[in-house]
C-alpha positions in Angstrom: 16.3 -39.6 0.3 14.7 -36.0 -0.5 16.5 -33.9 -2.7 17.1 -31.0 -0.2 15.2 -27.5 -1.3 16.4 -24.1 -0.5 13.9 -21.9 1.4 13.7 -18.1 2.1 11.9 -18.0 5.8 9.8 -15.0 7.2 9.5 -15.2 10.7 6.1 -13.2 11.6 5.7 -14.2 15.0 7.6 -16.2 17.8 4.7 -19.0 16.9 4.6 -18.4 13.2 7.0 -18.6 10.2 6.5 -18.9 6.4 9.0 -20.3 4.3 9.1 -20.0 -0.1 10.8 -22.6 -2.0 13.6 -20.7 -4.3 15.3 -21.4 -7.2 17.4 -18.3 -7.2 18.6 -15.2 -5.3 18.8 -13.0 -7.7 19.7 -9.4 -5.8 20.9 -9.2 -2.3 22.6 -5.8 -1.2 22.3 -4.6 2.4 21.6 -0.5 1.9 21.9 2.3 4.3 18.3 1.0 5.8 17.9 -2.7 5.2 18.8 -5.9 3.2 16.9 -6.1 0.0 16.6 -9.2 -1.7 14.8 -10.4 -4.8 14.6 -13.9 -5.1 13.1 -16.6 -7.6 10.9 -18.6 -5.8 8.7 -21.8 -7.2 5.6 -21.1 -6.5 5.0 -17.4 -6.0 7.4 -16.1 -9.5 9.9 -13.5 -8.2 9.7 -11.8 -4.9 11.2 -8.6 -3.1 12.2 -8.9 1.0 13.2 -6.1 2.8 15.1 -7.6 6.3 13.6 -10.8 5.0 9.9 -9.2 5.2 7.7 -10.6 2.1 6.8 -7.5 0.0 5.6 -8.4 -2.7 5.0 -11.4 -5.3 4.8 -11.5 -8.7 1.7 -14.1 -8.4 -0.5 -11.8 -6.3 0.7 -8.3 -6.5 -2.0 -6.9 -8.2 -4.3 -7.5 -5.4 -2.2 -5.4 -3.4 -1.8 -2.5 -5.9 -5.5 -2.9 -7.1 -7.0 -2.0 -4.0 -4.5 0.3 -2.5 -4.7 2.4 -5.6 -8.1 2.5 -7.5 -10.6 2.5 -4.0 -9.7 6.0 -3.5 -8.6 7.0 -7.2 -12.1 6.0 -7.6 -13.8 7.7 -4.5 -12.5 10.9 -6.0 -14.5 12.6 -8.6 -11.4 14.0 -10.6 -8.1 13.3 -8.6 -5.0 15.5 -10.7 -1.9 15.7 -8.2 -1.1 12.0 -6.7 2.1 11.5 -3.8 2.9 8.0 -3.4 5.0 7.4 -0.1 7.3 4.4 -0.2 6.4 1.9 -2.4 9.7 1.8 -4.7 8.2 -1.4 -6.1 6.6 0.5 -8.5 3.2 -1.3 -8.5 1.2 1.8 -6.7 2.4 4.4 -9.3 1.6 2.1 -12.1 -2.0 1.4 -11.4 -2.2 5.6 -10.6 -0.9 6.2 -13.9 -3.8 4.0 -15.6 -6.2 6.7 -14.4 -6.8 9.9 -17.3 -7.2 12.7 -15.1 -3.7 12.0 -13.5 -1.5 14.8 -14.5 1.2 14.2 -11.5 2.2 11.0 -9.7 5.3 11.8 -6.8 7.0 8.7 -5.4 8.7 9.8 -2.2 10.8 6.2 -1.4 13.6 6.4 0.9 15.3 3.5 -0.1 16.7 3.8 -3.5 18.1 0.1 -3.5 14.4 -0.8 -3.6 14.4 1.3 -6.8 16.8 -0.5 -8.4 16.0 -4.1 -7.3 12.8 -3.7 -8.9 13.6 -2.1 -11.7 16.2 -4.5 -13.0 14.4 -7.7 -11.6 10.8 -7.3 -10.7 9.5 -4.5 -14.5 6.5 -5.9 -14.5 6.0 -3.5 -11.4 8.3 -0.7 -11.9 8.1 0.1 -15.4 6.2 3.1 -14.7 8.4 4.8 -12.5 9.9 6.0 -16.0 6.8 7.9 -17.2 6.7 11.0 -18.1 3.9 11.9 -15.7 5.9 10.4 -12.9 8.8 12.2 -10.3 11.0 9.9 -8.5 12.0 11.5 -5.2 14.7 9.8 -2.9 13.8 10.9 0.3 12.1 10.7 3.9 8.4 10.2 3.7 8.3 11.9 6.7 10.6 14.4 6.1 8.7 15.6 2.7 5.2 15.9 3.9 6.4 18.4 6.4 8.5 20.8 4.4 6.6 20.4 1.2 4.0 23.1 0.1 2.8 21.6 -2.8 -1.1 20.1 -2.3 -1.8 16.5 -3.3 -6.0 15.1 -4.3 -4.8 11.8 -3.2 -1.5 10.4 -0.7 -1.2 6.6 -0.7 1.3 5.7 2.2 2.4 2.2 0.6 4.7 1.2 3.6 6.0 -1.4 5.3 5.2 -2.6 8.5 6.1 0.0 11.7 9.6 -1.0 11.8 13.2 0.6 10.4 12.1 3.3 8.2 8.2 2.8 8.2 8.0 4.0 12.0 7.8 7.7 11.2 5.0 6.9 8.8 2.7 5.9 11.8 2.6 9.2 13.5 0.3 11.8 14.6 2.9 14.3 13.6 2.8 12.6 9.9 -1.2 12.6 9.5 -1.1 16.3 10.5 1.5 17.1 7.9 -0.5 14.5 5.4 -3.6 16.2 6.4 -2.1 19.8 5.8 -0.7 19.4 2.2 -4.0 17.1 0.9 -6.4 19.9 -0.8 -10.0 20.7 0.9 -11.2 17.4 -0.8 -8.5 14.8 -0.2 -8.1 11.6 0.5 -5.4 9.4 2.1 -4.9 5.7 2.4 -2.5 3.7 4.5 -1.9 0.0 4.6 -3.6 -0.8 8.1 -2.3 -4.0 8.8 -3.5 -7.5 9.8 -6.5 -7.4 11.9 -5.4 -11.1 13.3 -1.2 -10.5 13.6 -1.3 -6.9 14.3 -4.1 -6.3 16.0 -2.4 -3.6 18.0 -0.7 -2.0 15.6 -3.9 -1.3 13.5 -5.6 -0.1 16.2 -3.1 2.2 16.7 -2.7 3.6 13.8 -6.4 4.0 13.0 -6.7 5.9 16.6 -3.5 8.2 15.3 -6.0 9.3 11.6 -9.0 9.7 13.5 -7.5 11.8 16.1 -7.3 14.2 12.5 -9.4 13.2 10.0 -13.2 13.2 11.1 -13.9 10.7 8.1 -11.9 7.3 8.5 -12.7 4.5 6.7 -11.5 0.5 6.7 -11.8 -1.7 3.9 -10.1 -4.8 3.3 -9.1 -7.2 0.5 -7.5 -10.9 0.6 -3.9 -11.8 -0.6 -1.5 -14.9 -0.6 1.7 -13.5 0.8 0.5 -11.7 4.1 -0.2 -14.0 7.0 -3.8 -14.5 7.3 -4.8 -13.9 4.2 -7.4 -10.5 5.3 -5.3 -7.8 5.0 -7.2 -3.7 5.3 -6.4 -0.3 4.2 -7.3 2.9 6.4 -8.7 5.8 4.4 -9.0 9.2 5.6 -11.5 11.7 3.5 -12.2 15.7 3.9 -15.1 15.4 2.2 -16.3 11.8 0.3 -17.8 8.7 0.9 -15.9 6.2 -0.8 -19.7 4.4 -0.6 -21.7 7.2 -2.4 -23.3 6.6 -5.9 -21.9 8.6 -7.7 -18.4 6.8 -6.6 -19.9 3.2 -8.0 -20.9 4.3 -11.2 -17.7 5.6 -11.7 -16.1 2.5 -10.7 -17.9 0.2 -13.2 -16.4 2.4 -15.9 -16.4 -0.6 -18.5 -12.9 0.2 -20.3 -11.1 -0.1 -17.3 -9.8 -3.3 -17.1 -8.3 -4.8 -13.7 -7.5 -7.9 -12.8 -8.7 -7.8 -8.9 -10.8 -5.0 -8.4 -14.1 -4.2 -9.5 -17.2 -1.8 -8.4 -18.8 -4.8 -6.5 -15.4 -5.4 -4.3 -15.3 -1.8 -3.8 -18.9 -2.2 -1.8 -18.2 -5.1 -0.8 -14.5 -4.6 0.7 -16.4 -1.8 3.3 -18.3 -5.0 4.7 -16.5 -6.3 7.6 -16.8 -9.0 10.0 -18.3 -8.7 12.9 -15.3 -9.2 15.1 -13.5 -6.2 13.5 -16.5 -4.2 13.6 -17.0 -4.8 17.6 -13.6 -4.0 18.0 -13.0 -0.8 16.3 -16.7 1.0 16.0 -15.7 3.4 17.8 -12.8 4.9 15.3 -14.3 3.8 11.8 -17.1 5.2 9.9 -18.1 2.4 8.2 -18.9 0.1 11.1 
């Protein structure tokens, strides 16, 4: 007989669930929001769960934060003043702070449990959260975009899904507040979703930043973790093209090492199938 293994399940749909070998639980507290867990799994290193939600993994997280992060750092010519909205993993802020003309990074997380699941279990992604250049805030996205006054270059909304605590961050009322505190030339960039699982739900919210920002953009990058392996990003510009020149010259920058993202995938992550570009040509620049 089979020695019996331990499995952590994520249910994605009624016809669909993905299960991780563990070794470990290694944090499991239930917050004013959701259970967060980290656990040790056997093939994927350790991994954070929110309401048993895959995050993040230790084996492919950089893809994630690579592309989230240095597409738009990139895009802009000189981007200063950086707010990061959820994402208390860390990763995002990390791969902000590797870029010189950074002077601010804000991470607005609601969830401070998140914080300190991944700082005690997971530094490989939150060590940054402790530089100097970097502001911890524990609050609602939502909630700071519309009383801040402060203006941002770049907003990265690294969120969840549109469930719990993400659903305000899908809003028309959000992108108007995002849109009002980015300066004349700034950039935003959302996680948009599976274009095979959430087909609605990316529409959706692609609709909701066109209906505000006459430039959106959708790019898209591969992981292990998400279900279907093509994941996107939505990016909504005053101003650039993330596919001018003078953006891929700076991306081939040869002292900026990465271990997922390069100038080519940059292009090349603006090509998309033909299926996605049927579907949605009439809300994205880029089709």
């Amino acid at each position: 007989m089979s020695k019996f293994t331990p499995c952590f399940s994520e249910y994605i749909h009624d016809d669909l669930r993905v299960q991780y070998k563990i070794k470990e639980i290694l944090y499991s507290q239930q917050s004013a929001f959701q259970k967060v867990e980290v656990v040790e799994t056997k093939g994927f290193g350790r991994m954070l769960f929110n309401d048993n939600i895959a995050m993040v993994s230790e084996k492919d997280e950089f893809i994630y934060h690579d592309m989230l992060t240095h597409v738009p750092l990139f895009t802009h010519p000189s981007p200063q003043n950086v707010l990061v909205i959820g994402g208390g993993d860390g990763g995002t802020i990390r791969e902000v702070l590797r870029h010189s003309s950074v002077k601010k990074a804000t991470l607005v997380e609601i969830d401070e449990c998140v914080v300190k699941a991944c700082e005690e279990f997971m530094p490989q992604l939150s060590s940054a959260l402790k530089d100097k250049k970097c502001h911890v805030l524990f609050e609602d996205g939502a909630k700071f975009v519309e009383e801040t006054d402060e203006k941002f270059d770049i907003i990265l909304v690294d969120s969840t899904d549109p469930l719990g605590p993400s659903v305000p961050l899908f809003n028309t009322k959000f992108y108007k507040n995002v849109y009002r505190i980015l300066n004349e030339d700034g950039i935003v960039v959302s996680q948009a979703e599976s274009p095979y699982y959430y087909e609605k739900e990316q529409t959706n919210l692609l609709r909701t930043i066109k209906s505000i920002f006459d430039n959106l953009y959708l790019y898209k990058y591969s992981n292990l973790i998400y279900p279907g392996g093509m994941w996107c990003f939505a990016m909504g510009t005053k101003k650039y093209n993330p596919l001018e020149d003078s953006t891929l010259r700076r991306s081939s920058l040869k002292d900026f090492n990465t271990d997922y993202y390069t100038s080519s995938i940059h292009r090349e992550s603006f090509v998309l199938p033909a299926f996605l570009n049927n579907r949605l040509k009439d809300l994205i620049t880029n089709s």
